[in-house]
Chimera marker file (.cmm) of the C-alpha trace (Angstrom):
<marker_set name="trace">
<marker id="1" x="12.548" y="2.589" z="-2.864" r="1" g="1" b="0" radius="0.5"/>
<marker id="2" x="10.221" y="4.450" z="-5.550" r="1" g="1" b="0" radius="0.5"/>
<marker id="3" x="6.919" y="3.343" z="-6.698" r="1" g="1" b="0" radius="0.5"/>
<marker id="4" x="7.796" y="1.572" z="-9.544" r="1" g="1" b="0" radius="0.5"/>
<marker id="5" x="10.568" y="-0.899" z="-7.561" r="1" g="1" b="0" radius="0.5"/>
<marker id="6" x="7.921" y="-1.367" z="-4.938" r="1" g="1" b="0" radius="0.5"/>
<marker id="7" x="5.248" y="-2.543" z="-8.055" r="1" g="1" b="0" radius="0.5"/>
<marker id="8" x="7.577" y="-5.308" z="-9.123" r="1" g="1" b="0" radius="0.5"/>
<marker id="9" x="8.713" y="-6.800" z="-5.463" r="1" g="1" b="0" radius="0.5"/>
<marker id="10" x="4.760" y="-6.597" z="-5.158" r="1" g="1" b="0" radius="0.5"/>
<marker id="11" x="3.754" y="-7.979" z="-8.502" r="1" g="1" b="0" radius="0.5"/>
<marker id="12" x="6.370" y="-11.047" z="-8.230" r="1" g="1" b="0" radius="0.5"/>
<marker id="13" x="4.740" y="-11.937" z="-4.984" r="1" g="1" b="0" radius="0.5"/>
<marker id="14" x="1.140" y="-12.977" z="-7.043" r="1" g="1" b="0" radius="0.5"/>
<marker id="15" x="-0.828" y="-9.859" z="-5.990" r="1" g="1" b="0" radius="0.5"/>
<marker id="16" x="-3.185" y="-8.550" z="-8.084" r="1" g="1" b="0" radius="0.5"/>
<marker id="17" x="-2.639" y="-4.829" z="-6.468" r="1" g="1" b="0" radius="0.5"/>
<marker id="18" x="-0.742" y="-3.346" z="-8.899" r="1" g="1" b="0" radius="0.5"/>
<marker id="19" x="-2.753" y="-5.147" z="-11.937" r="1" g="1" b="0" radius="0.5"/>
<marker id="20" x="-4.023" y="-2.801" z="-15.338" r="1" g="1" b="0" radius="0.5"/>
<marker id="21" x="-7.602" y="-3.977" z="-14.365" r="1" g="1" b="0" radius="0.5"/>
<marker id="22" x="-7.805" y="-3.247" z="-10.218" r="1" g="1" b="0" radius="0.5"/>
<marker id="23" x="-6.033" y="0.048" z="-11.054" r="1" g="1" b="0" radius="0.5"/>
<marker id="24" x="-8.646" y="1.016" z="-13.894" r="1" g="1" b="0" radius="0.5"/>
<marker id="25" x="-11.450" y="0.346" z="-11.247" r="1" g="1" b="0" radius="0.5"/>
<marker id="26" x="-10.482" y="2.776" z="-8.802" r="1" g="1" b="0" radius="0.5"/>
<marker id="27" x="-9.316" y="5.064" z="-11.854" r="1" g="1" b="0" radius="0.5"/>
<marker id="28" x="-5.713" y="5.218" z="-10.112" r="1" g="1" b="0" radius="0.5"/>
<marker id="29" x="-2.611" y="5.686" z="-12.089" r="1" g="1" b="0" radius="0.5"/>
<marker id="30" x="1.280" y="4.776" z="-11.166" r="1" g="1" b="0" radius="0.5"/>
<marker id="31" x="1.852" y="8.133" z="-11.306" r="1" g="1" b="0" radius="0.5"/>
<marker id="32" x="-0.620" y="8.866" z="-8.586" r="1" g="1" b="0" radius="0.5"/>
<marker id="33" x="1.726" y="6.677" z="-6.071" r="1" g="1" b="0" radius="0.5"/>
<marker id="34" x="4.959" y="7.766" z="-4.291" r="1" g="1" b="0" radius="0.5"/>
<marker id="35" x="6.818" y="5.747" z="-1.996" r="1" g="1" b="0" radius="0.5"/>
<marker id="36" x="8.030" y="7.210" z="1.764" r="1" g="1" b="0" radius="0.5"/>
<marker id="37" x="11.556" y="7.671" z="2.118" r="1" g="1" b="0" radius="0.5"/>
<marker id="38" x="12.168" y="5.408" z="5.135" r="1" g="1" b="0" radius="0.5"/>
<marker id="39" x="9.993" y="2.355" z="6.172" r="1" g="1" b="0" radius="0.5"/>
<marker id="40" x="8.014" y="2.552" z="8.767" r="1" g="1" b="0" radius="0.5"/>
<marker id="41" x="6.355" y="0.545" z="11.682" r="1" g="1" b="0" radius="0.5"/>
<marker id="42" x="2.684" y="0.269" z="11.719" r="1" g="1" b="0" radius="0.5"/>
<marker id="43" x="0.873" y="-1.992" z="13.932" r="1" g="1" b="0" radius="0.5"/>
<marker id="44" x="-1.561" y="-4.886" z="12.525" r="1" g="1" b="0" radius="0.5"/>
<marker id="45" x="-4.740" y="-5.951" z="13.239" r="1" g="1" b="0" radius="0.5"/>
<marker id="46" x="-3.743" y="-8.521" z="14.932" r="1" g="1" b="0" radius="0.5"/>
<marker id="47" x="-1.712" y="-6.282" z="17.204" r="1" g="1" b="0" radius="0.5"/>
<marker id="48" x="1.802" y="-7.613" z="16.183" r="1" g="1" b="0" radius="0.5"/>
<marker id="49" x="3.974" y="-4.977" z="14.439" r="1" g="1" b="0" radius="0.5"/>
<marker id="50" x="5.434" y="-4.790" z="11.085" r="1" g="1" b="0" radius="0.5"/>
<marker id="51" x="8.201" y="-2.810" z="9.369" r="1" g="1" b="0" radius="0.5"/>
<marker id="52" x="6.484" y="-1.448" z="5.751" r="1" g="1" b="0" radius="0.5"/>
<marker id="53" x="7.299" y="0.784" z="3.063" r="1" g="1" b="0" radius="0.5"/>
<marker id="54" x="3.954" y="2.833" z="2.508" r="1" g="1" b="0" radius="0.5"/>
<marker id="55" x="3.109" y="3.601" z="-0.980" r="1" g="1" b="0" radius="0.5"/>
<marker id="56" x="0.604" y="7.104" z="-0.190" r="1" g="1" b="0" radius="0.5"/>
<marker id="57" x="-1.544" y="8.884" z="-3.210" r="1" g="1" b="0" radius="0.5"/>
<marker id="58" x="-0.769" y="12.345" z="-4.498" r="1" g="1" b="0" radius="0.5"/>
<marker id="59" x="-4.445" y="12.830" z="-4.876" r="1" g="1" b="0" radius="0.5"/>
<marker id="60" x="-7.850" y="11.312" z="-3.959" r="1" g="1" b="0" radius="0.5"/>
<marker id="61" x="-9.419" y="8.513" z="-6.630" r="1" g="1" b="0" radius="0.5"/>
<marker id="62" x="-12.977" y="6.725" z="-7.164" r="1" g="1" b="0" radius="0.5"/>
<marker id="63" x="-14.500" y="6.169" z="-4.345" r="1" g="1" b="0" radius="0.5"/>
<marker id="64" x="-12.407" y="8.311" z="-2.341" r="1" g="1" b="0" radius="0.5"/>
<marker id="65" x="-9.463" y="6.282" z="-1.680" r="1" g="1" b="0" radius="0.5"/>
<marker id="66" x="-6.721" y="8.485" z="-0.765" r="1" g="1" b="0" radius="0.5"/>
<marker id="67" x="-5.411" y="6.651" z="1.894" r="1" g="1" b="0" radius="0.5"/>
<marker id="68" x="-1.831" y="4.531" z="2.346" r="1" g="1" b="0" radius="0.5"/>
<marker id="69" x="-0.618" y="0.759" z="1.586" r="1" g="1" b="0" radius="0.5"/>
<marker id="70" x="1.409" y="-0.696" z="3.744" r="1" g="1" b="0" radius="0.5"/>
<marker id="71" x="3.830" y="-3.612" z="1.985" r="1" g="1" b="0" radius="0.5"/>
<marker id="72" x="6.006" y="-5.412" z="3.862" r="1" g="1" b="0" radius="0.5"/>
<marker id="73" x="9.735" y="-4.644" z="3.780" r="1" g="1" b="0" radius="0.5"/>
<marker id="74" x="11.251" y="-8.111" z="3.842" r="1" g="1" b="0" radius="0.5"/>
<marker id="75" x="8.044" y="-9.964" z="2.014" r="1" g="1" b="0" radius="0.5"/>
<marker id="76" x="6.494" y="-7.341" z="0.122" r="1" g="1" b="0" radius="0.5"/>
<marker id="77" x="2.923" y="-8.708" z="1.034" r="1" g="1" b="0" radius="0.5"/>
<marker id="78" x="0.181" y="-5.944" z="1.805" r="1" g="1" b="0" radius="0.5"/>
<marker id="79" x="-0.437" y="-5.396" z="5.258" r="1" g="1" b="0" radius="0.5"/>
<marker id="80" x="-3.556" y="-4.226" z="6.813" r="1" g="1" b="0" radius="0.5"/>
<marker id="81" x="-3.096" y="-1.906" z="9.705" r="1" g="1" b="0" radius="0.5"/>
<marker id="82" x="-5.208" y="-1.738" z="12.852" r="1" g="1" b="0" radius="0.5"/>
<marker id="83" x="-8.020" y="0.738" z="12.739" r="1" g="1" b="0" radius="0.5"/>
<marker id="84" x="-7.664" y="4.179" z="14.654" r="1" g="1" b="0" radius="0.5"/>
<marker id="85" x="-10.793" y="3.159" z="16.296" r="1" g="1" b="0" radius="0.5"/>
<marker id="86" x="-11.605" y="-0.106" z="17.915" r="1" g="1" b="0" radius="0.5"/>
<marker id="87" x="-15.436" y="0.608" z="17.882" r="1" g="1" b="0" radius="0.5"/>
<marker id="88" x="-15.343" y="1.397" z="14.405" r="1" g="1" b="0" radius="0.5"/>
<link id1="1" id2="2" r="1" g="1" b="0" radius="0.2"/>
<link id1="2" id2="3" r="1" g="1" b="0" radius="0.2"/>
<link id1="3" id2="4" r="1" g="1" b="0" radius="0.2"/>
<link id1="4" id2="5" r="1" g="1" b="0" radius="0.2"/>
<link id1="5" id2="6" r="1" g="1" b="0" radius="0.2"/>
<link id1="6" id2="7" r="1" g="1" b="0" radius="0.2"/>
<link id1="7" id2="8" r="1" g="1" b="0" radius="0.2"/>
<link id1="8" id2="9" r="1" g="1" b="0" radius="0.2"/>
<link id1="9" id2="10" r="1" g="1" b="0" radius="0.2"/>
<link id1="10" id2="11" r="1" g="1" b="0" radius="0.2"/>
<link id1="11" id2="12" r="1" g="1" b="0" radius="0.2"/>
<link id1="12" id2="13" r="1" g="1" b="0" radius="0.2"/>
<link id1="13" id2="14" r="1" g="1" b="0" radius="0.2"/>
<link id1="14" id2="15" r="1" g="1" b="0" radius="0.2"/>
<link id1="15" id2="16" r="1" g="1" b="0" radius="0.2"/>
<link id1="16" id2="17" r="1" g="1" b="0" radius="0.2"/>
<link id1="17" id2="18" r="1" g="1" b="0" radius="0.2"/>
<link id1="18" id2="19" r="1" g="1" b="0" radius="0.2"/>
<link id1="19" id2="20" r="1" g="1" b="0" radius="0.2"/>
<link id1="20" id2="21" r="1" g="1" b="0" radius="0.2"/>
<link id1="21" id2="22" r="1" g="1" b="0" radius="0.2"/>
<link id1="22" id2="23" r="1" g="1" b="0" radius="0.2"/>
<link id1="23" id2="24" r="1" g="1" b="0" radius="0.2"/>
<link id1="24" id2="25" r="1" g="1" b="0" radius="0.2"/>
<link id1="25" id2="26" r="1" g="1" b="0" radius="0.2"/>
<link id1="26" id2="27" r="1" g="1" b="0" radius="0.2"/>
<link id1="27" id2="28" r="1" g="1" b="0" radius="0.2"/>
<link id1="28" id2="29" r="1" g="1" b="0" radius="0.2"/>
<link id1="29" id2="30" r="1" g="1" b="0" radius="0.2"/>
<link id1="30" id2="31" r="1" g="1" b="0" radius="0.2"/>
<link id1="31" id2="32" r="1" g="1" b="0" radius="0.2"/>
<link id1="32" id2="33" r="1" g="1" b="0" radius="0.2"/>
<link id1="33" id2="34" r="1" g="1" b="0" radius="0.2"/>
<link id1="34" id2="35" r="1" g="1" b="0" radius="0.2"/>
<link id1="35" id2="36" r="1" g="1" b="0" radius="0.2"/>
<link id1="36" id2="37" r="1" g="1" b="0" radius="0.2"/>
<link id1="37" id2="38" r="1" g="1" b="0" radius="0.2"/>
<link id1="38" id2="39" r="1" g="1" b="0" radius="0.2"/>
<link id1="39" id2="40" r="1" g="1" b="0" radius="0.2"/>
<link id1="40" id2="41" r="1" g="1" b="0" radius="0.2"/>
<link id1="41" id2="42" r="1" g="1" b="0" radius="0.2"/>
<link id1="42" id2="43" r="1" g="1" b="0" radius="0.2"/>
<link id1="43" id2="44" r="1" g="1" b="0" radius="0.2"/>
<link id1="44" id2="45" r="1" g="1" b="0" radius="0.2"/>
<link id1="45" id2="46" r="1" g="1" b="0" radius="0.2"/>
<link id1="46" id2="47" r="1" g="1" b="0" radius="0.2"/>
<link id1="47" id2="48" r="1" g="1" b="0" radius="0.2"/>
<link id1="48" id2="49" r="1" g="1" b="0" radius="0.2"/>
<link id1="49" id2="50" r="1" g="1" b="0" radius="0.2"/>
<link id1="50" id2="51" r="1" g="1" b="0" radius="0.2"/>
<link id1="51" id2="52" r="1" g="1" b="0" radius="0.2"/>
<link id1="52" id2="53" r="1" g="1" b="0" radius="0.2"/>
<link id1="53" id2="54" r="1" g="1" b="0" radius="0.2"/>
<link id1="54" id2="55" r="1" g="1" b="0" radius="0.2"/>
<link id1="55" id2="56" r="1" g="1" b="0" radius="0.2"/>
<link id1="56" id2="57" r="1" g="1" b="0" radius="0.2"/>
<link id1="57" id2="58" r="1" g="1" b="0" radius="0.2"/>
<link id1="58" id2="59" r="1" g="1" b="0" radius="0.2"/>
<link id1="59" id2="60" r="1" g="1" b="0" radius="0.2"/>
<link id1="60" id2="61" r="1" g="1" b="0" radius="0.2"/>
<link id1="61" id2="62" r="1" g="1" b="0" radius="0.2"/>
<link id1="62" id2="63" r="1" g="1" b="0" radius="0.2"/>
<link id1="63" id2="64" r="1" g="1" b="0" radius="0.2"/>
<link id1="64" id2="65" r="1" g="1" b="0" radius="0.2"/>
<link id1="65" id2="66" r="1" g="1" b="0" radius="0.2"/>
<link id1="66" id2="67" r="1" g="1" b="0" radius="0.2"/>
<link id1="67" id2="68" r="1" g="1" b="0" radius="0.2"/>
<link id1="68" id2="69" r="1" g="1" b="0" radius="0.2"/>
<link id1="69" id2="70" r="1" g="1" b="0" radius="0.2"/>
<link id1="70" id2="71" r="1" g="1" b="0" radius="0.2"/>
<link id1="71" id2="72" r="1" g="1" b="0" radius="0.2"/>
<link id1="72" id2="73" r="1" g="1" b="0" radius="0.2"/>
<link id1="73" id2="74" r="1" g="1" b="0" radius="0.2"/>
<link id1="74" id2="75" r="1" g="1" b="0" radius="0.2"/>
<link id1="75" id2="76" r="1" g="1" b="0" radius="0.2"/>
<link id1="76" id2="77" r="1" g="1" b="0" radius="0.2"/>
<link id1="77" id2="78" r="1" g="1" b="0" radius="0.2"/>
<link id1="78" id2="79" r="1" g="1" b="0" radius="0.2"/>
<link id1="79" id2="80" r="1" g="1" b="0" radius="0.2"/>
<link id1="80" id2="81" r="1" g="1" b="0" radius="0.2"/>
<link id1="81" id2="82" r="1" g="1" b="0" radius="0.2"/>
<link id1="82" id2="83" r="1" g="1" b="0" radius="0.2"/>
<link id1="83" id2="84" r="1" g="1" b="0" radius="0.2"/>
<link id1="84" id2="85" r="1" g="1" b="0" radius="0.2"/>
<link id1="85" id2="86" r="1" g="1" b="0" radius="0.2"/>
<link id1="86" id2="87" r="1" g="1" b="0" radius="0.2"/>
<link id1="87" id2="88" r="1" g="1" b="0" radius="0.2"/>
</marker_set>
């Protein structure tokens, strides 16, 4: 899976995450985005798992987001992982 794949599945599904517009707002770039090699398992917020490819940034953009995505594997919707902190 590379970035570009991933932006299509995604895009297909009705997101606007990958859109000209939400990009240019947070000053990111496609080329900015690289897929991992292997999916992997993250847990959600609501405690279930999920199996997700994570789409990670080379570099910090506006607002200093430099952390991952997570997208789904088999439905390619974003999913939001559980926080590292509860008492955040």
């Amino acid at each position: 899976m590379d970035a570009s794949t991933l932006r299509t599945a995604v895009t297909a599904t009705g997101s606007h995450f990958f859109e000209a517009s939400t990009m240019r707002f947070f000053g990111d770039k496609m080329s900015n985005y690289y897929v991992a090699k292997h999916p992997v398992t993250i847990t959600k917020r609501d405690g279930s798992t999920a199996t997700c490819w994570e789409l990670r940034r080379r570099k910090p953009v506006k607002f200093d987001q430099q952390g991952s995505c997570y997208f789904d594997v088999q439905t390619y919707e974003r999913v939001m992982p559980a926080p590292w902190n509860e008492n955040i």
